[in-house]
Every structure is written in C-alpha cells, then in structure tokens.
N, C-alpha and C positions, 0 to 999 in steps of 0.2 A: 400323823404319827409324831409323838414328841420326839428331840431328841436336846442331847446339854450341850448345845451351841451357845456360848455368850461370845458374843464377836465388839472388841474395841471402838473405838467411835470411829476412826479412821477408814475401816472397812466399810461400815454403814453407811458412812459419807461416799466413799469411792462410790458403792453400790448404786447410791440414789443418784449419782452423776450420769452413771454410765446409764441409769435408763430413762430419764429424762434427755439423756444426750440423743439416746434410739428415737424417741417420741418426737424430737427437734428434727431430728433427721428426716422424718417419716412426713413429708408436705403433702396437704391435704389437694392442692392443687394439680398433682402429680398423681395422687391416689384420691379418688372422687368417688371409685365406688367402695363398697365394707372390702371384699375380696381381697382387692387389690393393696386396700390398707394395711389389713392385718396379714398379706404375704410379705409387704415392705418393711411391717413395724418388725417380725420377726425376722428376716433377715438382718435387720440392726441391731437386734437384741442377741443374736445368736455372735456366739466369741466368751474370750476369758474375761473375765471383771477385775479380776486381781490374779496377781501368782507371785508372793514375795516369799519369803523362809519361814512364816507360820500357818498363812492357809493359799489357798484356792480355789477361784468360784469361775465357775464356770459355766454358762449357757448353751444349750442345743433346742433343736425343737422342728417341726413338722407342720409345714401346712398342709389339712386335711384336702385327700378326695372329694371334689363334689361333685362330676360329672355323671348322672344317667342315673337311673332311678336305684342302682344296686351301686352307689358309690359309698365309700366310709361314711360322709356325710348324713347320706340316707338310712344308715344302718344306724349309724353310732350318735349323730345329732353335733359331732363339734365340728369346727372353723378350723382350730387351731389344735397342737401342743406345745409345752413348754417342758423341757429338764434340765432341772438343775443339778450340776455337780459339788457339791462343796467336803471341801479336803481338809482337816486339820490336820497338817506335819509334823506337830508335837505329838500327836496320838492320832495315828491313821486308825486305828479303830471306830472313831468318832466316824470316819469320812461319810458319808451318803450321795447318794443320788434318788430325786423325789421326779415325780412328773405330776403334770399338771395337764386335765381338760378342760380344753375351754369354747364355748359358742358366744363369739362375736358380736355384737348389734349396734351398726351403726345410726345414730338417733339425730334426729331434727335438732332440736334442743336440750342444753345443757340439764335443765329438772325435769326429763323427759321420765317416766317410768316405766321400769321393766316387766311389764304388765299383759302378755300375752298367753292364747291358748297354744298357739305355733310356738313359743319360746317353751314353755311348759312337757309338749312333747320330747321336745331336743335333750330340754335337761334328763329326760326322762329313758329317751334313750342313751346320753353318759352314763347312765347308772347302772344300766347292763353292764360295763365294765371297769365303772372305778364308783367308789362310793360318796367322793364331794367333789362333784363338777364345779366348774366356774364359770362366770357369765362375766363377760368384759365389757363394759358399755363404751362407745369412743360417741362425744359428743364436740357441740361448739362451744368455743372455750367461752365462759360469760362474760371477759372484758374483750376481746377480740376474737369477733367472728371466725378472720383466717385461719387462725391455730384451731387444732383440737384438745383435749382432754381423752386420758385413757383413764377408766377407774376397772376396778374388781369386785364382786361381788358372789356372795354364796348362793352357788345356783338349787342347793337345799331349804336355803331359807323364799327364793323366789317360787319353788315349786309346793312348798304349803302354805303362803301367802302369810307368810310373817316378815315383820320388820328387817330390814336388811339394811347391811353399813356400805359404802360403797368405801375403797382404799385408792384413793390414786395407785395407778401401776409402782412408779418405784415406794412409795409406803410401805404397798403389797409387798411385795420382794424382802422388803427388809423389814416387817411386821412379822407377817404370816408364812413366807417362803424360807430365809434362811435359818429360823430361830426352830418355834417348838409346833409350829401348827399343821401348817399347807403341805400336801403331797403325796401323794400314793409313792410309797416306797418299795413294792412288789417288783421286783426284780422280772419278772414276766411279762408286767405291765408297763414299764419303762422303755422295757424293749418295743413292745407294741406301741409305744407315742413315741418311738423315732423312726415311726413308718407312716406315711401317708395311706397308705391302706387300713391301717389299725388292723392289720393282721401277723399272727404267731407264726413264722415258718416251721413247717412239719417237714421233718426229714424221716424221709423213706427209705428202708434196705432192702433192695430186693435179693434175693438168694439165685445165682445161677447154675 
C-alpha cells in the first residue's frame, strides 16, 4: 500500500544503523541453527529507531509457532513477523502501522537460490492471509565466512518463478518498508502478526 512518506536523509541513515547494528548483533556462532537466528535477529530488531519532534519508527514483531503439525507455522507457512510503526508528528494522519510475513532460509552459500518446492508451498500458504509474503534469505557473507548476510525478497515473484531482486535487510526497511511499497496495512492483520499463533481473538458474550 502506498503511502506520502518522504523521510530526510538523516532518518534513512539512523534506520540503516540501527538494522545492520541488529544483524551485528545477531552471531552466527551463537545462533547456528535458522530458528534460532531469526528469533535473535528479531529480538535485536525489535525497539524504537528514532523518536525525535517530527517522526517515529518503531519496530515490533513475532516469532512464529512451529511446534506439532497444527502450529502457525504449519498453517500459515512463516518463520517470522515484522511491524512497523512509523509516526509523522507534523501530521499524525500520515502515521501507519504495516506488517510484514516472512519465511526464513537459512542457505550454505551466499548465490545460493531460492529455489524450492517446500519454499513454494510456505509462500503459498502466507497468502492465505496476506497478499505479498517475504522470503528472507540469511547467507555467508562472500568476503568472511563468520559473518552473515540478511537480504529480502518477493516471495510473489519466487512463487511464479520470475526474476527476483534480493534487498539487503536495512535497504529493505528503508527502500520498500518505510516509503510507498511493503506492508499489509489491515488493521486485522497487524494484529494477527503480533501473535505467534497468527490468530484473531474472538470474543464471546454469553447471556446469563
């Protein structure tokens, strides 16, 4: 969903700090399996980015269910969620909150491709409940093994085998997530990707 964010360079810069600072954060030697990865890297990514007297960004987010054949996972096909807040002060109208699915793959190698009938399904079941899934690849970084790399990718363009761009994570953010692109903005749906379950709580009345 578009929206008229034009965000100063100052912000873009803070942005691309604070998520490359997460991905610094996030040691592959400590986190060895995907899981465990992408529970660390969102825990680092999750917090405020900024909050000074014109905007506001701010980070939350969900690591999905995956235990037992009837988990989120199983149902819904992600890893992860991400949402984003972002606040214009000068004009709180502007403000949004967007969310983001995402399924994970942690790969051998950095020109590994995302090339799977297993990934295909996943994407497939995101779609059941948001319309542009994402597919995060975390790889080894090409000039030093120990490190990784996080990129993004369209998991629409991976699921009808067309060309696809990959974004490094902070690009991502500050390409496609704070500007006019990325995001399911359905207030229903938001709420569902700050739930590990991926589910709507239904309130019951009963009459006595």
């Amino acid at each position: 969903m578009k929206h008229a964010f034009s965000f100063p360079g100052y912000i873009r810069e803070a942005l691309k700090n604070y998520v490359n600072d997460a991905i610094s954060k996030t040691l592959p030697e400590q986190n060895n399996q995907e899981s465990h990865y992408t529970s660390t890297l969102l825990g680092n990514l999750r917090g405020t980015v900024i909050n000074d007297d014109n905007y506001k960004i701010e980070f939350f987010g969900a690591n999905i269910d995956d235990r037992g054949k009837n988990s989120a996972e199983s149902k819904y096909g992600a890893d992860l969620s991400i949402v984003a807040e972002i606040v214009d002060k000068e004009n709180p109208a502007k403000s949004i909150k967007k969310a983001i699915l995402i399924q994970a793959k942690l790969m051998k190698e950095s020109d590994s491709k995302l090339e799977s009938k297993g990934l295909k399904e996943q994407i497939e079941k995101m779609k059941k409940i948001t319309p542009n899934p994402k597919v995060m690849k975390i790889a080894p970084d090409k000039y030093d093994r120990s490190k990784r790399t996080v990129s993004v990718c369209s998991g629409n363009k991976i699921l009808n085998d067309e060309k696809y761009k990959e974004y490094d994570l902070a690009d991502y953010f500050v390409k496609r997530v704070i500007t006019t692109f990325d995001g399911d903005t359905r207030p229903n749906f938001v709420k569902r990707a700050l739930r590990s379950d991926l589910e709507i709580l239904q309130l019951s009345v009963v009459k006595k």
